[in-house]
PyMOL CGO cylinders between C-alpha atoms (Angstrom):
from pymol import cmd
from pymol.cgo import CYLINDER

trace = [
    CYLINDER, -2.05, -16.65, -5.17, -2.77, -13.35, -3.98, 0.3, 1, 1, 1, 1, 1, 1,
    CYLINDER, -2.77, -13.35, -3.98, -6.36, -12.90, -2.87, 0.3, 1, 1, 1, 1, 1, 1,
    CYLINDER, -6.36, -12.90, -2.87, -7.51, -9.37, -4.24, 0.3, 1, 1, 1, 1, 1, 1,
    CYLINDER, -7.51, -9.37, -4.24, -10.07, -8.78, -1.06, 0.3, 1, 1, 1, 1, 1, 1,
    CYLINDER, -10.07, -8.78, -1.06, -6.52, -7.61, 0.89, 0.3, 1, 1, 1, 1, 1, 1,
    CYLINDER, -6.52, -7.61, 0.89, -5.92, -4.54, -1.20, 0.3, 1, 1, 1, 1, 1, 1,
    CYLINDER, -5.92, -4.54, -1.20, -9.64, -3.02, -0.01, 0.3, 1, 1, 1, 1, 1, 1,
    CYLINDER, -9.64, -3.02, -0.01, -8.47, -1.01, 2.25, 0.3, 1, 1, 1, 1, 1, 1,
    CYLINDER, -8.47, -1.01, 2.25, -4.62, -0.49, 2.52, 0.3, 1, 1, 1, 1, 1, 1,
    CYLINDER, -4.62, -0.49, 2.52, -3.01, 1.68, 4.58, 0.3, 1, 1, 1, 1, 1, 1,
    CYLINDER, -3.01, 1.68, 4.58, 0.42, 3.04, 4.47, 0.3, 1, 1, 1, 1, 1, 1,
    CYLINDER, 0.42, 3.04, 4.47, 2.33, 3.71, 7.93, 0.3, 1, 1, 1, 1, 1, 1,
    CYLINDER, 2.33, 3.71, 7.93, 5.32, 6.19, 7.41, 0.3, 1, 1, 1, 1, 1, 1,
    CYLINDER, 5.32, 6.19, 7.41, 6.42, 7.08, 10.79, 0.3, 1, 1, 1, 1, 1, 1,
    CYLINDER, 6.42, 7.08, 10.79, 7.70, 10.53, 9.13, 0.3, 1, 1, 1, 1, 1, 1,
    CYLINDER, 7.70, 10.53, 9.13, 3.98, 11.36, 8.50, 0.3, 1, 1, 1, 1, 1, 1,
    CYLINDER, 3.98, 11.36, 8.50, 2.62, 10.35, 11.78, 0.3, 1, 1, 1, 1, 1, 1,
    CYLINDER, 2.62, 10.35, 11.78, 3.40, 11.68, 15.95, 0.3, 1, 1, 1, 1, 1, 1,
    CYLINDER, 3.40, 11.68, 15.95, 3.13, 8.78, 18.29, 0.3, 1, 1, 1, 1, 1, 1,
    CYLINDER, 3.13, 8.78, 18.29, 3.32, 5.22, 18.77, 0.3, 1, 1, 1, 1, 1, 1,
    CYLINDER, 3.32, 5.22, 18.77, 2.72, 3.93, 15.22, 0.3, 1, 1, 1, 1, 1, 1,
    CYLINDER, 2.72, 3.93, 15.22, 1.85, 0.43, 15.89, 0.3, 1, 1, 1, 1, 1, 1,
    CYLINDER, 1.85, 0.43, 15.89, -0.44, 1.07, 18.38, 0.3, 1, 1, 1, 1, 1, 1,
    CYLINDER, -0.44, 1.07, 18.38, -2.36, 3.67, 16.04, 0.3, 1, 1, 1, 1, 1, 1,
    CYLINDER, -2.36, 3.67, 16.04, -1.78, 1.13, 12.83, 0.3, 1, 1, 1, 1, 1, 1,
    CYLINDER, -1.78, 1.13, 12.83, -3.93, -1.93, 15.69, 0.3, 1, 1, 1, 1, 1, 1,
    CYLINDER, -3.93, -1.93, 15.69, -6.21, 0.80, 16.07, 0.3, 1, 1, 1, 1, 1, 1,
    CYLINDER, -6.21, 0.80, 16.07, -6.83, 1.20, 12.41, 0.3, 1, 1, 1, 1, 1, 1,
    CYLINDER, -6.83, 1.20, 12.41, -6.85, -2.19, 11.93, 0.3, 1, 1, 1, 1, 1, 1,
    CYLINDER, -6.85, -2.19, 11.93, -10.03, -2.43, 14.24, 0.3, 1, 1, 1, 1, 1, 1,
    CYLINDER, -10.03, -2.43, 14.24, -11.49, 0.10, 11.78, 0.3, 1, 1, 1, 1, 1, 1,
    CYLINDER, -11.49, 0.10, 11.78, -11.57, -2.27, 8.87, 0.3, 1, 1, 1, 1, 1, 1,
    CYLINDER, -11.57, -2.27, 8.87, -7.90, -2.04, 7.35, 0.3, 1, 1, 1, 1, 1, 1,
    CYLINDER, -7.90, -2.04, 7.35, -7.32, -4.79, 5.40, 0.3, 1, 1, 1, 1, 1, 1,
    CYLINDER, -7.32, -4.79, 5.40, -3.61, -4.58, 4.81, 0.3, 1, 1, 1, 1, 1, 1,
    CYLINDER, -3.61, -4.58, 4.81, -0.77, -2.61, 6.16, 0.3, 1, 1, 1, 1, 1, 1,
    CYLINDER, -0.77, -2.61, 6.16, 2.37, -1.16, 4.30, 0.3, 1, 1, 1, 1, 1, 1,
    CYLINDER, 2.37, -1.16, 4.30, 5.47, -0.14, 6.57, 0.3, 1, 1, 1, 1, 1, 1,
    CYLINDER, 5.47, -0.14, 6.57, 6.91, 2.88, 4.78, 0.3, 1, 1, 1, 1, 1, 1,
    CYLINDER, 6.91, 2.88, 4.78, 10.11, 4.44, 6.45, 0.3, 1, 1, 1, 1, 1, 1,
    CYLINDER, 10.11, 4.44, 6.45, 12.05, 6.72, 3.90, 0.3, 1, 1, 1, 1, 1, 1,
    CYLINDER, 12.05, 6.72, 3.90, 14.34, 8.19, 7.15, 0.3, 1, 1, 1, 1, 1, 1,
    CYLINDER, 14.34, 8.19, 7.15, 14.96, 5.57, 9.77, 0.3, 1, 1, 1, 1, 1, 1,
    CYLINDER, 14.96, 5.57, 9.77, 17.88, 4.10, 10.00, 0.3, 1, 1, 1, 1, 1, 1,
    CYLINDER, 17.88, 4.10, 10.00, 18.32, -0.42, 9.58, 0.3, 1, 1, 1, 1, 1, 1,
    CYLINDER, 18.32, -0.42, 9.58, 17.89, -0.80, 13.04, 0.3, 1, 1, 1, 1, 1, 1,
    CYLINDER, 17.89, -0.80, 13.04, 14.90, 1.34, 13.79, 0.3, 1, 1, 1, 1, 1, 1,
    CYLINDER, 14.90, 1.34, 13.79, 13.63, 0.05, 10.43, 0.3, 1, 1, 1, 1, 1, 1,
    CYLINDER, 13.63, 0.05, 10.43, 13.89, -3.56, 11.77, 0.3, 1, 1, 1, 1, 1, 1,
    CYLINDER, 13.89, -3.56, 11.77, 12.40, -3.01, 15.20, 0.3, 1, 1, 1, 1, 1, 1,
    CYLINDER, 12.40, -3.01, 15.20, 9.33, -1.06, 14.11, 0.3, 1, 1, 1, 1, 1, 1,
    CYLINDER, 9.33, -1.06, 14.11, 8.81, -3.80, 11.10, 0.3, 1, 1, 1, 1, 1, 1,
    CYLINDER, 8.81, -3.80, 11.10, 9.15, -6.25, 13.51, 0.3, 1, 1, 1, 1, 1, 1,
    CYLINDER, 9.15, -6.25, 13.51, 6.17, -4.56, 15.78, 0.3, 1, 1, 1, 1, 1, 1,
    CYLINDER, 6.17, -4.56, 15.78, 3.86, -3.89, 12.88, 0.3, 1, 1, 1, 1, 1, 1,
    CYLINDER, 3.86, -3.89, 12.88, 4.55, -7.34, 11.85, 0.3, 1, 1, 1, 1, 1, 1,
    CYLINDER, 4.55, -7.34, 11.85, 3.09, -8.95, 15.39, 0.3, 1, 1, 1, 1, 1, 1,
    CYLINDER, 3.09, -8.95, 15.39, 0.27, -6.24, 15.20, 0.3, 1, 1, 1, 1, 1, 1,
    CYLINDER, 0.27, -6.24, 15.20, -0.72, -7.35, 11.59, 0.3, 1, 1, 1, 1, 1, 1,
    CYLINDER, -0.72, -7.35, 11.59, -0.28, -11.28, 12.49, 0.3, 1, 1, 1, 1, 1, 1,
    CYLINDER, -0.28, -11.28, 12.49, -2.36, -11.24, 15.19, 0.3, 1, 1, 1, 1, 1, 1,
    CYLINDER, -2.36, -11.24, 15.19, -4.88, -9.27, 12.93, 0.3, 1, 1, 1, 1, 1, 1,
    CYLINDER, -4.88, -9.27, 12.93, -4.44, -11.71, 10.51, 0.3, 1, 1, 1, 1, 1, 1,
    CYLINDER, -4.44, -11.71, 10.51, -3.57, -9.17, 7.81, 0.3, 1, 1, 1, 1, 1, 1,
    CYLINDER, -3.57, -9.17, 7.81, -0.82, -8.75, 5.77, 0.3, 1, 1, 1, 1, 1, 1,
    CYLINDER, -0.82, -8.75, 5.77, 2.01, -6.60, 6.43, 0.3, 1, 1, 1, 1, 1, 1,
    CYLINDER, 2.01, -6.60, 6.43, 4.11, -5.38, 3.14, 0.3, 1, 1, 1, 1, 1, 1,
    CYLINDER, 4.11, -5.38, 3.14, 7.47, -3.51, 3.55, 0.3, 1, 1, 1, 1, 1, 1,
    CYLINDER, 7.47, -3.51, 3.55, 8.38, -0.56, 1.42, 0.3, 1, 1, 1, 1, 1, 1,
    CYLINDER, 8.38, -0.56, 1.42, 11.67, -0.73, -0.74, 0.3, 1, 1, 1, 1, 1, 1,
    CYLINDER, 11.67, -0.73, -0.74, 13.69, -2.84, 1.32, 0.3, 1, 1, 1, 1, 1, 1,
    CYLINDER, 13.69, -2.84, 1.32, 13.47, -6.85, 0.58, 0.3, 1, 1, 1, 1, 1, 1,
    CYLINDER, 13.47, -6.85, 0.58, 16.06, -6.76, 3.45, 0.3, 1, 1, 1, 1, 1, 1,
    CYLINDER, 16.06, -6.76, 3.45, 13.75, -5.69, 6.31, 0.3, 1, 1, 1, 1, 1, 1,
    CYLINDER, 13.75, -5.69, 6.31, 10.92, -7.60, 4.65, 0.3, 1, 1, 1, 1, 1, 1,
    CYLINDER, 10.92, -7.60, 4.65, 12.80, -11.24, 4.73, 0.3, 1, 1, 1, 1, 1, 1,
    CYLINDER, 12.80, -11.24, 4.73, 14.77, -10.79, 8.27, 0.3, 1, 1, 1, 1, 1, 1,
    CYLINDER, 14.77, -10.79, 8.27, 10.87, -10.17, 10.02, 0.3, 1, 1, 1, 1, 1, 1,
    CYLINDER, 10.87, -10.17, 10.02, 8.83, -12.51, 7.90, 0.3, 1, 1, 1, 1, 1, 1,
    CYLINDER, 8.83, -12.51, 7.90, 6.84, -10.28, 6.35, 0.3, 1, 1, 1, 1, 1, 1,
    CYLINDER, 6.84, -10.28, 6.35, 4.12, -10.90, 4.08, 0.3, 1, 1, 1, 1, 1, 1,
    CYLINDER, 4.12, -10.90, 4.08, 4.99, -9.08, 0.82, 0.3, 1, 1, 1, 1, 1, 1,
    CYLINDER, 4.99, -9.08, 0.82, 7.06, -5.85, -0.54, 0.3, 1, 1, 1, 1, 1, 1,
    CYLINDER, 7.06, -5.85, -0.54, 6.18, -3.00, -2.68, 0.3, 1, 1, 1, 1, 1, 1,
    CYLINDER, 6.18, -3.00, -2.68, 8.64, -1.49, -4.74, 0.3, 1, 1, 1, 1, 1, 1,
    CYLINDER, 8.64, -1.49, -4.74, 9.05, 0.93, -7.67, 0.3, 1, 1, 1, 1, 1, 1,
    CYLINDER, 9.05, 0.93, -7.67, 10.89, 1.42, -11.18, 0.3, 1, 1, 1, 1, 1, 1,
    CYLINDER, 10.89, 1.42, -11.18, 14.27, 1.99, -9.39, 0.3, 1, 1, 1, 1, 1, 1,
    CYLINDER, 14.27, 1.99, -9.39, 14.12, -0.58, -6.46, 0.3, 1, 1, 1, 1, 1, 1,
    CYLINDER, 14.12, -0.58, -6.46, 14.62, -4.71, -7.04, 0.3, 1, 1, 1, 1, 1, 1,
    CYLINDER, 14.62, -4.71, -7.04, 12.60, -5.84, -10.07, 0.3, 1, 1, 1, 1, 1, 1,
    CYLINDER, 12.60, -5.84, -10.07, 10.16, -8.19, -9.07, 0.3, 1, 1, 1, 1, 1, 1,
    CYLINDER, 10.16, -8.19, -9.07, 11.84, -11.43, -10.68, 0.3, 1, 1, 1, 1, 1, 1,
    CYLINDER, 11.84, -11.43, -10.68, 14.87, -10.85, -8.81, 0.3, 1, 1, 1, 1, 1, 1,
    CYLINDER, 14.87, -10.85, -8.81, 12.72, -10.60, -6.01, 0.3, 1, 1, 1, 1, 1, 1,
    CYLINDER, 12.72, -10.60, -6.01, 10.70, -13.89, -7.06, 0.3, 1, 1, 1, 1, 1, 1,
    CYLINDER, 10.70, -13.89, -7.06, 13.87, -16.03, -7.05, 0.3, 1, 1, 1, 1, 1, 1,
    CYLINDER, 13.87, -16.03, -7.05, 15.14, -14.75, -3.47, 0.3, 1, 1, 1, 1, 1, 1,
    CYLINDER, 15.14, -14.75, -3.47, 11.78, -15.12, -1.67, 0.3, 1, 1, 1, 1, 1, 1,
    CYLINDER, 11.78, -15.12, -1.67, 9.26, -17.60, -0.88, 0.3, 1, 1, 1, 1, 1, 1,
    CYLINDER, 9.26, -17.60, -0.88, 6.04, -18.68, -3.22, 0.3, 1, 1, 1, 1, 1, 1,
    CYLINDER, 6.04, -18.68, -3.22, 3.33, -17.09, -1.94, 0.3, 1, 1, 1, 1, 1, 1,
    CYLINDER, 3.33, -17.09, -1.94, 5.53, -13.99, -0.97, 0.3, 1, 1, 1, 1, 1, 1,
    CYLINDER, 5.53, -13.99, -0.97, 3.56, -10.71, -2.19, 0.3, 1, 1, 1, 1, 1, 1,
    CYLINDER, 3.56, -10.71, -2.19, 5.08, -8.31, -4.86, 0.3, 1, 1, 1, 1, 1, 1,
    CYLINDER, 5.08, -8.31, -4.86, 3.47, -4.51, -5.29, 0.3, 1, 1, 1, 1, 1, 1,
    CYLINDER, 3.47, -4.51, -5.29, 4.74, -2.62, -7.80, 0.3, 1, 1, 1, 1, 1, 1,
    CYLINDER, 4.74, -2.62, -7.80, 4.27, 0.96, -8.78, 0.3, 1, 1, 1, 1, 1, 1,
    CYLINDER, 4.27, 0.96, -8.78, 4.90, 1.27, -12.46, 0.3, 1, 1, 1, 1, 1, 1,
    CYLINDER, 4.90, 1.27, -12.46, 5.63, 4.75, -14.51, 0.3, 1, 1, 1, 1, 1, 1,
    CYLINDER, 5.63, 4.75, -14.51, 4.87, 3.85, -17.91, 0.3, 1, 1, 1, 1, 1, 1,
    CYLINDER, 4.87, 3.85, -17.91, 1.90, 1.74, -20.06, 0.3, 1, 1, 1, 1, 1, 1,
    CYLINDER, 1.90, 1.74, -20.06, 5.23, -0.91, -20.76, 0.3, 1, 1, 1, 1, 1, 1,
    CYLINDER, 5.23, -0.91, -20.76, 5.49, -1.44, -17.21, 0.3, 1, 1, 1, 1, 1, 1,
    CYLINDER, 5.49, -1.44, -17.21, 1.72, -2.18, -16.21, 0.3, 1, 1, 1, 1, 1, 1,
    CYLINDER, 1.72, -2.18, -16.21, 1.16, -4.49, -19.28, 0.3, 1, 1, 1, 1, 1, 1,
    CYLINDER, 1.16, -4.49, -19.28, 4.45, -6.00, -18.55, 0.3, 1, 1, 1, 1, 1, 1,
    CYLINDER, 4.45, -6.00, -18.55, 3.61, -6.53, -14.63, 0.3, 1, 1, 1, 1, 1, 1,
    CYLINDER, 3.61, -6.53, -14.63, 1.87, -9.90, -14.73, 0.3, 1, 1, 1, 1, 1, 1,
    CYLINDER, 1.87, -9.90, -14.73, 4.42, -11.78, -16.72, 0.3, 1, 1, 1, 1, 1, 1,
    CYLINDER, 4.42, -11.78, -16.72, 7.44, -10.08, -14.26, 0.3, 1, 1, 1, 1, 1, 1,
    CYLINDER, 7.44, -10.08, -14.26, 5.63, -11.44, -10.91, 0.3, 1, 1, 1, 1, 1, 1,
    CYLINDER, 5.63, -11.44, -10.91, 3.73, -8.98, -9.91, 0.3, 1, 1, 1, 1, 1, 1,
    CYLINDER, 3.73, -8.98, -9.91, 0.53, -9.38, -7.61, 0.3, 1, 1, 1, 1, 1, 1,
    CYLINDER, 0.53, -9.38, -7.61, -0.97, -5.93, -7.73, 0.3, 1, 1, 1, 1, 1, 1,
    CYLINDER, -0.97, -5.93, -7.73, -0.13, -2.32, -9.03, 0.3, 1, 1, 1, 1, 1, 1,
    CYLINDER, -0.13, -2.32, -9.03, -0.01, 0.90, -6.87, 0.3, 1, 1, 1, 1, 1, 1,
    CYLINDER, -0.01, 0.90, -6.87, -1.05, 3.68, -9.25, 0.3, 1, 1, 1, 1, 1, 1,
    CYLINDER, -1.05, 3.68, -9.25, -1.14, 7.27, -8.14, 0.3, 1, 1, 1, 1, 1, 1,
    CYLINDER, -1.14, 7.27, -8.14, -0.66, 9.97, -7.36, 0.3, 1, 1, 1, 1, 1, 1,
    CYLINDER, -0.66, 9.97, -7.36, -4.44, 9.79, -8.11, 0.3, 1, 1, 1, 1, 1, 1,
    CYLINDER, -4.44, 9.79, -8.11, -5.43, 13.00, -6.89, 0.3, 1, 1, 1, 1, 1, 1,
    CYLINDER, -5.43, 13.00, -6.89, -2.00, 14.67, -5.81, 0.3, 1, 1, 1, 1, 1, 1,
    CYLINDER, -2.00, 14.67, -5.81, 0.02, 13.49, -2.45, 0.3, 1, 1, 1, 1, 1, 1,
    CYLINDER, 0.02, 13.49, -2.45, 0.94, 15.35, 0.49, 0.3, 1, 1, 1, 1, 1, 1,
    CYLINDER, 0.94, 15.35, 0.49, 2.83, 12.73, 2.10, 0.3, 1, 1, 1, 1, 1, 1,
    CYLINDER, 2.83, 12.73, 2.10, 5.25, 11.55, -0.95, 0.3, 1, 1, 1, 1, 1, 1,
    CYLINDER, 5.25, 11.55, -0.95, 6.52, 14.58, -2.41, 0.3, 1, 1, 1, 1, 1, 1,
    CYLINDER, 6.52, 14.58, -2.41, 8.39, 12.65, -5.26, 0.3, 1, 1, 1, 1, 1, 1,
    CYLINDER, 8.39, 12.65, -5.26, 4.92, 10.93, -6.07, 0.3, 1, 1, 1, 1, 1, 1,
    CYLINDER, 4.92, 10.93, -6.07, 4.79, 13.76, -9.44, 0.3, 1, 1, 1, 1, 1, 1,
    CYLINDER, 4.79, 13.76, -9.44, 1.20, 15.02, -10.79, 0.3, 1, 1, 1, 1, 1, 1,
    CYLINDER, 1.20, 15.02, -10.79, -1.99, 13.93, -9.68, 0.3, 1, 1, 1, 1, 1, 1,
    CYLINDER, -1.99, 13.93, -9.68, -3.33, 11.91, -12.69, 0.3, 1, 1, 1, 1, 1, 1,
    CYLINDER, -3.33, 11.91, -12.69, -7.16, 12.67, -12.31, 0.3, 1, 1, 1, 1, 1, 1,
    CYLINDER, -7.16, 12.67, -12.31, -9.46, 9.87, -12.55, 0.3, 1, 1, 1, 1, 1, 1,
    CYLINDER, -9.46, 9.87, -12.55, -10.10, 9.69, -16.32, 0.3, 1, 1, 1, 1, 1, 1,
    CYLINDER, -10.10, 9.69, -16.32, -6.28, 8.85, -16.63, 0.3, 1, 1, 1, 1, 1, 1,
    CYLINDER, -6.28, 8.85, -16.63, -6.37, 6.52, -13.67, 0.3, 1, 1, 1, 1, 1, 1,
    CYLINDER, -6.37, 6.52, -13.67, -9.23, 4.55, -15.09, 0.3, 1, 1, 1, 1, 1, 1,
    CYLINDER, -9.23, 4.55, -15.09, -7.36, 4.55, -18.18, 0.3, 1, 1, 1, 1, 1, 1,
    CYLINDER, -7.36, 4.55, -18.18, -4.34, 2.65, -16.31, 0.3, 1, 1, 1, 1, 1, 1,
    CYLINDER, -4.34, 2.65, -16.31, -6.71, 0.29, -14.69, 0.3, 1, 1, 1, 1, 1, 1,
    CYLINDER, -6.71, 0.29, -14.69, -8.19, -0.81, -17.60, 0.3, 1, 1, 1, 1, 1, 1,
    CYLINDER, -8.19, -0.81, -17.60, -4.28, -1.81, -18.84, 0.3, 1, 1, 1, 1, 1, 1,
    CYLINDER, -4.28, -1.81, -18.84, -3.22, -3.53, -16.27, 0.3, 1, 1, 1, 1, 1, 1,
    CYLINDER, -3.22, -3.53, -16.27, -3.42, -7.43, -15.95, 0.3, 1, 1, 1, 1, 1, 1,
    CYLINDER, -3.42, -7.43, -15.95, -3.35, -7.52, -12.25, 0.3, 1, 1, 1, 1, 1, 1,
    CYLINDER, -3.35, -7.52, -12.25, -5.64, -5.83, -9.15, 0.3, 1, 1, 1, 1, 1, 1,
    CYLINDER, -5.64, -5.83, -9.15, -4.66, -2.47, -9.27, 0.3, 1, 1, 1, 1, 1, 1,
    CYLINDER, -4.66, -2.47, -9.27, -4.73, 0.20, -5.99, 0.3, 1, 1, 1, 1, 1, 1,
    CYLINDER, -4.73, 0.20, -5.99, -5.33, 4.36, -6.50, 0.3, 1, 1, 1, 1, 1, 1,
    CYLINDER, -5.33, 4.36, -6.50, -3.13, 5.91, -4.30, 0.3, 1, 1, 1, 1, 1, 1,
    CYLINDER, -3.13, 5.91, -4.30, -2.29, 9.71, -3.67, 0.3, 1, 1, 1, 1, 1, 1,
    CYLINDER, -2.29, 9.71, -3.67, -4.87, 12.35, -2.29, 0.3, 1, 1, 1, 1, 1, 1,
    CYLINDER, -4.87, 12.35, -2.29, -7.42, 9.77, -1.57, 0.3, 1, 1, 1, 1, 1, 1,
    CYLINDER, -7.42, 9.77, -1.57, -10.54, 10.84, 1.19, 0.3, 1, 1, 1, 1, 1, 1,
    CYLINDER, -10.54, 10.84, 1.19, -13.49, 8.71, 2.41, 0.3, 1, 1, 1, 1, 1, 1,
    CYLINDER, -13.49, 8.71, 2.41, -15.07, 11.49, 0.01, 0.3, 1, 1, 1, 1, 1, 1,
    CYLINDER, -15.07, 11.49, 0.01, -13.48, 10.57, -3.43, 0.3, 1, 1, 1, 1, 1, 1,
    CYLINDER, -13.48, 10.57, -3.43, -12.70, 6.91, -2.63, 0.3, 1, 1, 1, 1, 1, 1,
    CYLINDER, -12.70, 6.91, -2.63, -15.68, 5.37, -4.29, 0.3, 1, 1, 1, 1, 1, 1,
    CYLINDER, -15.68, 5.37, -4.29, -14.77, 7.60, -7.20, 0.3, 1, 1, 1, 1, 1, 1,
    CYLINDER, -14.77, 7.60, -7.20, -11.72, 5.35, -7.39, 0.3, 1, 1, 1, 1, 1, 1,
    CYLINDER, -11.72, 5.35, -7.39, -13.17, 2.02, -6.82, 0.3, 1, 1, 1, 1, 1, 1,
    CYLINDER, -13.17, 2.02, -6.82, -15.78, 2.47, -9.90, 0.3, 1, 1, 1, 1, 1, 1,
    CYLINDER, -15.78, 2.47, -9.90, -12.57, 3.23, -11.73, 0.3, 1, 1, 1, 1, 1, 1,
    CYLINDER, -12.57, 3.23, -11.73, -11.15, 0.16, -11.77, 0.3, 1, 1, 1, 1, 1, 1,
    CYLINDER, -11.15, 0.16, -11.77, -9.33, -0.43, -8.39, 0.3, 1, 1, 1, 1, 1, 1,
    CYLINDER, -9.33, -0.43, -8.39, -9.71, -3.27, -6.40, 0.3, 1, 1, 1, 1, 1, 1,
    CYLINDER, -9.71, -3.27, -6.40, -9.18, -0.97, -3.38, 0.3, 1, 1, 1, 1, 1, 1,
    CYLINDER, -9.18, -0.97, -3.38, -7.71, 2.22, -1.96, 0.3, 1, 1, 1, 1, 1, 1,
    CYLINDER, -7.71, 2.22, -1.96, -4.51, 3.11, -0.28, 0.3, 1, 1, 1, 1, 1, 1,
    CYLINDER, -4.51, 3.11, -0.28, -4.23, 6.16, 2.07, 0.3, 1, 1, 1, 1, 1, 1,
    CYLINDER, -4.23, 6.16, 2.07, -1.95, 7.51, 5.11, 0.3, 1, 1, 1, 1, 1, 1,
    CYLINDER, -1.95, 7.51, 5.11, -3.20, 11.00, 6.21, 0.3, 1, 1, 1, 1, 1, 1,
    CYLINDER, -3.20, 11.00, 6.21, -6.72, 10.01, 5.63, 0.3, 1, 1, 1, 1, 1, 1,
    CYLINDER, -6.72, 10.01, 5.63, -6.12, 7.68, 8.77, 0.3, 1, 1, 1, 1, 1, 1,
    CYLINDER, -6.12, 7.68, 8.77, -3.23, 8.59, 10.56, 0.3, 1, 1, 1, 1, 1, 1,
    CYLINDER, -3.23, 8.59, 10.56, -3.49, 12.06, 10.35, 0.3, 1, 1, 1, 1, 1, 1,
    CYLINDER, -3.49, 12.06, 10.35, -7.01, 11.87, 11.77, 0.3, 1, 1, 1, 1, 1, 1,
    CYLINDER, -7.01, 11.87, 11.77, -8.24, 12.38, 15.41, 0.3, 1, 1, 1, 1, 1, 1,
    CYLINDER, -8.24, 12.38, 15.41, -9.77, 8.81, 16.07, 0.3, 1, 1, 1, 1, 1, 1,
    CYLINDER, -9.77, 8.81, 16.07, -7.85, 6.55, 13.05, 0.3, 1, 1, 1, 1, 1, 1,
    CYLINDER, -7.85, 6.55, 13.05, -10.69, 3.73, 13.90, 0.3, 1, 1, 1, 1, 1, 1,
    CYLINDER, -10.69, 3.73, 13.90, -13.33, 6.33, 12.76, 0.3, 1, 1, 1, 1, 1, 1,
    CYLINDER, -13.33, 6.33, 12.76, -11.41, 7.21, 10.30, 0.3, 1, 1, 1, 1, 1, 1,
    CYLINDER, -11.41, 7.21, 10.30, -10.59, 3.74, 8.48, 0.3, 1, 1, 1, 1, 1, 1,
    CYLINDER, -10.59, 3.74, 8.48, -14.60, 3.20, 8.90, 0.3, 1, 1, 1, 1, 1, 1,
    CYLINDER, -14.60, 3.20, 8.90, -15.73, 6.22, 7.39, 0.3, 1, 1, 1, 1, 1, 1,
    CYLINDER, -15.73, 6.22, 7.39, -13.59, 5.32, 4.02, 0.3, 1, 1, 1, 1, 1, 1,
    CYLINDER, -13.59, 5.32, 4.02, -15.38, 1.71, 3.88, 0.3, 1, 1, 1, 1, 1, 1,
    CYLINDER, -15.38, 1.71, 3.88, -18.59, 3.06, 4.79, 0.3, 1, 1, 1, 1, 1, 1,
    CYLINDER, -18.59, 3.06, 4.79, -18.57, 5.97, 2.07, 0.3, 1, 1, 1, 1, 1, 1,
    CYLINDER, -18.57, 5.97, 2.07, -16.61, 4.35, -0.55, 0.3, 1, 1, 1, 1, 1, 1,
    CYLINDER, -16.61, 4.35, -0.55, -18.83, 1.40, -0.44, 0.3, 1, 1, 1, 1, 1, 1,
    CYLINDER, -18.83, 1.40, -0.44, -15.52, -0.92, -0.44, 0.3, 1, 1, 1, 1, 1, 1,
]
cmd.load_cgo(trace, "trace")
């Protein structure tokens, strides 16, 4: 089983959001207090998919932290990674289940109240929920919800959920007495000067 304590502090790595070496910059956020690391690549193509999974993954396993792939079970079984997120229109998560091993890691971002009630009983281990405060970095990611909303969804769902979308060292602990079990960001890392700083600031404002 999943341990919730992973989800804390979660960031997403989307090399289309981020100039430089990404793994490097992922290690260093990593030494900032990340506590799990999503591999995000919309644009890439398989094989530059595969070799930077393959990087994060030896990054994040020396770190002992999980690394989850975005979308593509593919990537995420040929480099032994530790989980996969995926949304309404990618695998659902008991095909998923039956092509992947036990304690393999399933993040879902559902649309609708069906979908988070139903998440639990389809093999889910946590929920991404978001855009909690608007995106910059997902432009298909639709309205920012506002907290009331998101605390609303939290309170549905049946497994540890993360707020994603918008989300600062400023209005993290906003989200955590929501609900969440922990936050998920990109820019408010990455797209900082010193990402160590930057993952430290979030833990030490949000009170994660």
């Amino acid at each position: 089983m999943m341990d919730p304590a992973i989800l804390q502090l979660y960031l997403v790595a989307d090399p289309d959001h981020f100039d430089g070496d990404l793994a490097t910059a992922v290690s260093d956020a990593i030494s900032g207090g990340v506590t799990c690391v999503q591999l995000r690549a919309k644009t890439l193509t398989d094989l530059e998919f595969l070799y930077l999974a393959r990087r994060l993954r030896d990054v994040c396993q020396a770190a002992e932290i999980p690394l989850i792939v975005n979308d593509r079970l593919d990537i995420a079984l040929a480099v032994n990674a530790d989980g996969i997120h995926v949304g309404v229109d990618d695998l659902p998560a008991p095909v998923i289940r039956s092509l992947a091993r036990p304690d393999f890691i399933v993040g879902y971002s559902p649309e609708t109240d069906e979908q988070i009630r139903a998440s639990k009983d389809d093999g889910v281990d946590y929920l991404g929920v978001g855009p909690v405060y608007g995106s910059r970095t997902k432009l298909d990611a639709g309205e920012a919800l506002g907290i009331v909303e998101f605390r609303r969804r939290c309170e549905l769902s049946p497994v540890p959920v993360i707020g994603i979308g918008g989300i600062t060292a400023e209005n993290a602990g906003a989200v955590i007495e929501s609900g969440a079990r922990g936050v998920a960001v990109v820019s408010a890392i990455l797209g900082q000067e010193d990402v160590t700083e930057a993952a430290r600031s979030i833990l030490r404002q949000s009170g994660i």
